[in-house]
C-alpha positions in Angstrom: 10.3 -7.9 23.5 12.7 -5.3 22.4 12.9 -2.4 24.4 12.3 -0.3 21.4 9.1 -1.9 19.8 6.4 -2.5 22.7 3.8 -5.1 22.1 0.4 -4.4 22.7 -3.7 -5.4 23.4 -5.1 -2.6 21.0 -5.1 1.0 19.7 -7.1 2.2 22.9 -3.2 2.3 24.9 -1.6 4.7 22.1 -5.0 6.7 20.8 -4.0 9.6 23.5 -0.4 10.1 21.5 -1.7 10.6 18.2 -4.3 13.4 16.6 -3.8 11.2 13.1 -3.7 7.4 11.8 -2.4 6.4 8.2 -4.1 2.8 8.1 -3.2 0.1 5.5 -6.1 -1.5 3.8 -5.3 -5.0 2.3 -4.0 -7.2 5.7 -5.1 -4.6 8.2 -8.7 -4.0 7.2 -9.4 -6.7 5.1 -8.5 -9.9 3.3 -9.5 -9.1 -0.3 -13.0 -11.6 0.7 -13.7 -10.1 4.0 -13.5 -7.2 6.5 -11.8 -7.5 9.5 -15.0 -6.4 12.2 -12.8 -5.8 14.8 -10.1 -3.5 12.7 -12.5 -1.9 11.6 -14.2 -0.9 15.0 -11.1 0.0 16.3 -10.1 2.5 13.5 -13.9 4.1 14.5 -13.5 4.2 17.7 -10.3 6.2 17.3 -12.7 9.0 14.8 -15.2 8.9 18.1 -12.0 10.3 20.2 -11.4 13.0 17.5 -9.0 11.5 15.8 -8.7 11.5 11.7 -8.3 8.2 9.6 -6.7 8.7 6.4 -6.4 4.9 4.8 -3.2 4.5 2.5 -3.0 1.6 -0.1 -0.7 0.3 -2.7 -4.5 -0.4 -4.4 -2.3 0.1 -8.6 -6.3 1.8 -8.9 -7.7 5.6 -8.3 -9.9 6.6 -5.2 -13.6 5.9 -6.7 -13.0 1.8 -7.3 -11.2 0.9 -4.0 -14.0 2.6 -2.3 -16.1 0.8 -4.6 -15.0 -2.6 -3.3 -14.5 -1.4 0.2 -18.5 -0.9 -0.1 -18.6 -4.2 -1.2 -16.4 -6.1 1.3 -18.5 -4.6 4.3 -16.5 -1.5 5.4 -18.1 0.9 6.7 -18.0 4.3 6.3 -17.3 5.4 9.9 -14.1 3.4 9.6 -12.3 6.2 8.0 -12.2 9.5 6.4 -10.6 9.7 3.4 -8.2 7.2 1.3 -5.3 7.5 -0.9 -3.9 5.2 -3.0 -1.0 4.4 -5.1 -3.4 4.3 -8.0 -3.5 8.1 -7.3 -0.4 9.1 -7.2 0.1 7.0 -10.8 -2.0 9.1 -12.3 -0.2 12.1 -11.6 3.1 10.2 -12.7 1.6 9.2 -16.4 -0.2 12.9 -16.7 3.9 14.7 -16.4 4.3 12.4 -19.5 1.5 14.4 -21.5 -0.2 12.1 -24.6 2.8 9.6 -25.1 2.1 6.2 -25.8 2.6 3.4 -23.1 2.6 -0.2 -22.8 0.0 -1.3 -19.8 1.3 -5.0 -17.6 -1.7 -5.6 -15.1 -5.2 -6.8 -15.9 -8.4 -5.9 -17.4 -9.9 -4.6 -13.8 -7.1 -1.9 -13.3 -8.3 -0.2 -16.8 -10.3 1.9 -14.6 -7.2 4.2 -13.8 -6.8 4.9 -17.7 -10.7 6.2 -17.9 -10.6 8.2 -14.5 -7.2 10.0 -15.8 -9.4 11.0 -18.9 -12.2 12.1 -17.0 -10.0 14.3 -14.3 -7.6 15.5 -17.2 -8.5 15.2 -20.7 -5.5 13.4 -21.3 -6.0 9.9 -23.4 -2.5 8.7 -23.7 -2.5 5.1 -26.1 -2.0 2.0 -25.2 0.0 0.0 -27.0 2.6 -2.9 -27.8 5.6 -2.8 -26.0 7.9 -2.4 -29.0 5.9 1.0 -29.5 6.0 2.2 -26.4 7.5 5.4 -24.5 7.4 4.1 -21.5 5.4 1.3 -19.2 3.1 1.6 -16.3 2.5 -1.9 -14.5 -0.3 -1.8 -12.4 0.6 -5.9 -11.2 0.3 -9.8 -13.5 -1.8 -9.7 -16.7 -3.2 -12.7 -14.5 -2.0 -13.0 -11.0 -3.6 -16.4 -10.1 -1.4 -18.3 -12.9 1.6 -16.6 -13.4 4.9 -14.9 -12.1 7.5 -12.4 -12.0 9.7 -14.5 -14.1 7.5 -14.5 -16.7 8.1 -11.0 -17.6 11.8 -11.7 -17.6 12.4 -11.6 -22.1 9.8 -8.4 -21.5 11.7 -6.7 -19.1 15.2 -7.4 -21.2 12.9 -5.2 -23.9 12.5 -3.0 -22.0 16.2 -2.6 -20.4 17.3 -2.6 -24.3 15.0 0.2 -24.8 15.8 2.1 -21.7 12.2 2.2 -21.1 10.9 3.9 -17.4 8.9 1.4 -15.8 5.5 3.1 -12.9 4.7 0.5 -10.6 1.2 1.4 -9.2 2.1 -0.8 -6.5 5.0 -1.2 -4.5 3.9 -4.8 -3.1 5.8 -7.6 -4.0 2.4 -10.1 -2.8 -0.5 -9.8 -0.7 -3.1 -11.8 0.7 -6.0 -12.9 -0.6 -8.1 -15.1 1.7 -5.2 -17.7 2.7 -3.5 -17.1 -0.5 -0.6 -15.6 -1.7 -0.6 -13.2 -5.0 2.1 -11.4 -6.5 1.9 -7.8 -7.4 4.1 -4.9 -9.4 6.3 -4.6 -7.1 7.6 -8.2 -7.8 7.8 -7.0 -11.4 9.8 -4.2 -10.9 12.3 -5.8 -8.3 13.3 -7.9 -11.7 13.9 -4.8 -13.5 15.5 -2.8 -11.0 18.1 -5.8 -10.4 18.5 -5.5 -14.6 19.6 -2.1 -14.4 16.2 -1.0 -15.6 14.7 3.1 -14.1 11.6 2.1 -12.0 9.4 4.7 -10.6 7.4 3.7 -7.5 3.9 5.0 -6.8 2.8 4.1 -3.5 4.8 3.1 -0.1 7.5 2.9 1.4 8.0 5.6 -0.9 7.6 9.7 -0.1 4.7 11.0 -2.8 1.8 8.9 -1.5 2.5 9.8 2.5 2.5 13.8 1.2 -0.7 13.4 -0.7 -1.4 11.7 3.0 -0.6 14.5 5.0 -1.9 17.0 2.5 -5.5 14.9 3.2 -4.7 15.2 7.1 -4.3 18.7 7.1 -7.6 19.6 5.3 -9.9 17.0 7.9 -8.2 18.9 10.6 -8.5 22.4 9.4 -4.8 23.0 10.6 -1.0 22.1 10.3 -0.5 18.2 11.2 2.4 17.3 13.5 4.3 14.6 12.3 4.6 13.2 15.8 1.0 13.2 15.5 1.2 11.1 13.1 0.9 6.8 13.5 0.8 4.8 10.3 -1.0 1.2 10.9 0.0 -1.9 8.9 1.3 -4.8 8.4 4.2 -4.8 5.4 7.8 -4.5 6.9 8.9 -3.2 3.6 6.5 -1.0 2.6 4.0 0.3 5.5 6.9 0.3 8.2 9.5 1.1 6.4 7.7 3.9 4.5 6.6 5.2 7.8 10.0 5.4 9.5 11.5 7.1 6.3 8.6 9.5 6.8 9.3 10.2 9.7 6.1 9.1 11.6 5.7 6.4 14.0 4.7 2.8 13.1 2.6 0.3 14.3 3.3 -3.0 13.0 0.1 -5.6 12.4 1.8 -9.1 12.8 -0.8 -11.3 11.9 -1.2 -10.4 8.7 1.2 -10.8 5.5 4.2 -11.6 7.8 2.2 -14.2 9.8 3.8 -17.4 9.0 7.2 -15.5 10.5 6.0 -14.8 13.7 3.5 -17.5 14.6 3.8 -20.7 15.6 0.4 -23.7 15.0 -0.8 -22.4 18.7 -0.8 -18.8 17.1 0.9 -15.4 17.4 4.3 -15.9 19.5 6.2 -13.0 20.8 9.4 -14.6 20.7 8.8 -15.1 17.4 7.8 -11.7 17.0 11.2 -10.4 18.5 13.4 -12.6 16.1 11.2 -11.0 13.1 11.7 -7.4 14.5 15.6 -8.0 15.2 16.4 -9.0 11.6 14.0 -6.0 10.3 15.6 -3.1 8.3 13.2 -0.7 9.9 11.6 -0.7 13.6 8.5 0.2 14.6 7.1 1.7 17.4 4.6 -0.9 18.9 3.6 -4.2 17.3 0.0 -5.9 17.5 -1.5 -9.1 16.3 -4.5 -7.9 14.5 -5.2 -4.0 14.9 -7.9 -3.9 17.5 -9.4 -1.5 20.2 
């Protein structure tokens, strides 16, 4: 392994470094059908040391729904202390643009972001066809088992034409669901970035959503956070690694999740592997794991 990354058994050998854990969700704690028991213990046993938990998603919805299905997928509360999603930080992006009517990409489930914006602001901005929109917010596929990005394509060339500003609720390009891959936003708004196309991102690798973090950490610890404190948990090279190293906090990178096909072999997780991955990687993190554990 790479001098710079080390490889490690579980959280227990860096616990003693860090006062603070920013945790991905979807890969580290669960699979979109089930929990991960053992992340989950681990990411407990770390709150039993003294340690805070805040979980950070790319979830396109507000705080009260992912906790919802969190409930729902078996994790339990003592896992972590507070969340913050991308969904979150979306809201705050479509409230700077007052009433003015947007065009919605992403399905039926994610309409919970337009009622909780009402109920925490008043605002009620319509919804409507693209051709009368101001801008868009894409919270990922109108339906992300059948289609993909290059569906939107004569959408996005709209949308270029109009100079529209696209929100992505979420910066993911796919994630897992059970053994399957899905595409999400992010996908969506690669294609219009590469068009030419403004694109405003809500969630990792970029700044606002590790702030909100950090503004969370502060308040569980009743004092000023040390960004050296600081270790953000996950298992996207783009957005949880890179988004943590642009942060400035270390990472720990969880290889069996969406990058496991790179860095396992039929036998399982291989370190050699592992080292290729990390060599080719744009950003490096501090420690790698198979599946976050104690």
């Amino acid at each position: 392994m790479n001098a710079a990354t080390i490889l490690i058994a579980g959280l227990a050998e860096l616990a003693p470094s860090y006062d603070v854990v920013f945790c991905d969700v979807w890969g580290v704690v669960h699979n979109g059908r089930r929990h991960f028991a053992e992340s989950c213990a681990a990411l407990a046993r770390f709150r039993e040391g003294g340690g805070k938990v805040v979980l950070v998603t790319n979830a396109p919805r507000p705080n009260p729904p992912v906790r919802e299905q969190l409930d729902r997928l078996g994790v339990p509360r003592s896992a972590f202390d507070e969340i913050v999603t991308s969904g979150d930080v979306t809201l705050a992006l479509i409230a700077a643009h007052k009433g003015a009517p947007l065009h919605h990409i992403g399905p039926e489930r994610d309409n919970a972001l337009f009622s909780i914006l009402t109920k925490l602001t008043g605002l009620d901005p319509p919804r409507v066809a693209l051709k009368d929109a101001s801008y868009v917010v894409c919270t990922g596929l109108f339906d992300d088992q059948t289609e993909k990005p290059d569906d939107y394509d004569a959408s996005l060339a709209l949308m270029r034409a109009r100079g529209l500003e696209f929100i992505s609720a979420n910066p993911d390009f796919v994630v897992h669901v059970a053994d399957k891959l899905l595409y999400c936003s992010g996908a969506i708004a690669d294609r219009y970035e590469k068009i030419g196309g403004k694109v405003i991102q809500a969630g990792k690798p970029f700044a606002p959503i590790y702030e909100r973090a950090m503004e969370m950490a502060r308040a569980l610890r009743g004092a000023p956070v040390d960004k050296s404190r600081v270790l953000a948990v996950g298992d996207g090279m783009r957005t949880d690694i890179k988004g943590a190293c642009d942060f400035g906090v270390d990472a720990l990178f969880v290889a069996g999740g969406i990058h496991q096909r790179d860095v396992q072999m039929a036998g399982g997780f291989d370190a050699r592997m592992l080292e290729q991955f990390l060599n080719n990687a744009e950003s490096r993190p501090k420690a790698a794991i198979d599946m976050l554990k104690w």
